[in-house]
N, C-alpha and C positions, 0 to 999 in steps of 0.2 A: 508540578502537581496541579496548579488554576489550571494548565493547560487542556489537560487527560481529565479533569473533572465536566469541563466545561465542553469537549470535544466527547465524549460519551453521552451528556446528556442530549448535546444538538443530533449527534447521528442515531443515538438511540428514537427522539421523535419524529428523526426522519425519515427512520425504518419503518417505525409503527404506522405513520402516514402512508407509505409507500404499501405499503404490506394493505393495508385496507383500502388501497388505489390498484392492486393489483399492478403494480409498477416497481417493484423491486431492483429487475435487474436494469432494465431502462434509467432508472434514477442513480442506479451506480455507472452506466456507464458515460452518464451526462456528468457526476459528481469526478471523475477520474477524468475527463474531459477537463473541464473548467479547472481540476488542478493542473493539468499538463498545461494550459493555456498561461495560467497563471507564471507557472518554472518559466515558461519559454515569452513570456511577455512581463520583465520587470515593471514597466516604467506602468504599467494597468494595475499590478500587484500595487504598489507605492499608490498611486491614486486612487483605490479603492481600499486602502489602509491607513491613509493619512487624517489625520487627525484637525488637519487645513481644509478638506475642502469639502462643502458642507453633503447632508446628506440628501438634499433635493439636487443636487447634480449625478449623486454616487449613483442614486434611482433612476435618473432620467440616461444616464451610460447604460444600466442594468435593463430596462424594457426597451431600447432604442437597439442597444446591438446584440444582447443576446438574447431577448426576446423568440428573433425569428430560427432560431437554433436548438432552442431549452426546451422540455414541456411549461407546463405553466406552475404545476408543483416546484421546479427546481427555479425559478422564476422567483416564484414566491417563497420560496428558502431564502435566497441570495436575499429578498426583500427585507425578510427578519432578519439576516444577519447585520445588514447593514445599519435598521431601526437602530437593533440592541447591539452595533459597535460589538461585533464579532467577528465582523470578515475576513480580521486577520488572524483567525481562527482555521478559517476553510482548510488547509490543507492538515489541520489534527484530526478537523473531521471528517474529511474523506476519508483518510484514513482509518480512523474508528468506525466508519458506515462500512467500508469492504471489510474489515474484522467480524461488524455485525451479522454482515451479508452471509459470509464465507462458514459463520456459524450456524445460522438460519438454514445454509442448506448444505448442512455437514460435510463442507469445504477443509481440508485440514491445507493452509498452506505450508510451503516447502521452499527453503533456497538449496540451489546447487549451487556450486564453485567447483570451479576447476580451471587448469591454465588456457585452456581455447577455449572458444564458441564449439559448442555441442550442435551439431545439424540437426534437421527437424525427426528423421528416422531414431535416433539413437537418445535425444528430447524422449522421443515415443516410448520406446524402449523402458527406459528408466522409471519416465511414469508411472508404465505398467505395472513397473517391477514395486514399486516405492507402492503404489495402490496396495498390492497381494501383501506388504508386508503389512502393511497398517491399517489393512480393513475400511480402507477411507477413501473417496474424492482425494482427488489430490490438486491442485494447480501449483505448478510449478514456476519457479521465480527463478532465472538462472545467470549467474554471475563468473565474471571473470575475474580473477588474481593469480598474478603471475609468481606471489609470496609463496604460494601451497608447491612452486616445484614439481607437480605431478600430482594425480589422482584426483581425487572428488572429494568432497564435503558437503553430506547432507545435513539442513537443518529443518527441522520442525519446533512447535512451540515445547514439545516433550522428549524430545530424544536430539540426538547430536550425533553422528556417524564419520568420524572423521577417519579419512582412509586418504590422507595427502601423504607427501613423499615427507613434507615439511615435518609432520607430526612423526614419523616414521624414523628420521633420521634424529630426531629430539631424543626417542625415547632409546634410541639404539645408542646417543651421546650420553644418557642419564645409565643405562643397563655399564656402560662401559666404566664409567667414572663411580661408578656404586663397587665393582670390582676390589679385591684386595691383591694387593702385589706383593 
């Protein structure tokens, strides 16, 4: 709950800054950036989340190397997080910022599943098809599991389309055991 409270308020004034910076997507795609850095660089995650080591170093790592990569907005984000002992915040809030983003320009996101990787044609496809249904942008999020057995699963924040084999074969185990003999 402190999480989702405190990761709405930062991405929400990160928006409003951006948004009157005219840098919206740029700042998302710096904010999705510095999280991917983060997954894929523990040992930077831990030092810019520890609690040991002071915060005139955390500042002087934050303008020294990512200075020549960041705008200066995102620079000076990372700065306040670090003042106000949030950084181990960052990846709620990126998160929450691409929520905000995704709504700001009537983004509806979408996961797929299904047992393979979908090629980029039939990605297309689907899109399209998922747009005409829902009247919306769509960006799509697409994931693999090999539980679903077959078919797809689409998810949005509002509907759920489950068309796996998994689901399929459940209900055809429930249809059959409901039976009287």
């Amino acid at each position: 709950m402190k999480k989702r409270i405190i990761a709405e308020r930062y991405a929400g004034a990160l928006l409003a800054v951006a948004k009157k910076g005219g840098e919206t997507e740029r700042l998302l795609d710096e904010m999705l950036f510095l999280k991917k850095l983060l997954v894929e660089n523990p040992t930077l995650k831990r030092f810019l989340e520890s609690p040991h080591i002071t915060q005139e170093e955390k500042v002087k790592l934050i303008r020294k190397s990512l200075s020549p990569v960041l705008a200066r907005t995102s620079i000076n984000f990372l700065l306040l997080l670090g003042k106000k002992y949030r950084l181990s915040y960052l990846s709620e809030i990126v998160e929450e910022y691409q929520r905000l983003y995704d709504a700001e320009m009537a983004i509806q996101r979408t996961d797929v599943i299904t047992v393979y990787p979908l090629d980029d044609t039939v990605t297309e496809a689907l899109r399209n098809r998922i747009e005409r249904l829902l009247k919306k942008d769509v960006k799509l999020y697409c994931y693999v599991d090999h539980r679903i057995l077959g078919g797809v699963i689409i998810k949005t924040p509002n509907l759920i389309i489950d068309g796996s084999i998994r689901r399929q074969l459940r209900d055809l185990s429930q249809a059959i055991a409901a039976l009287k003999v």
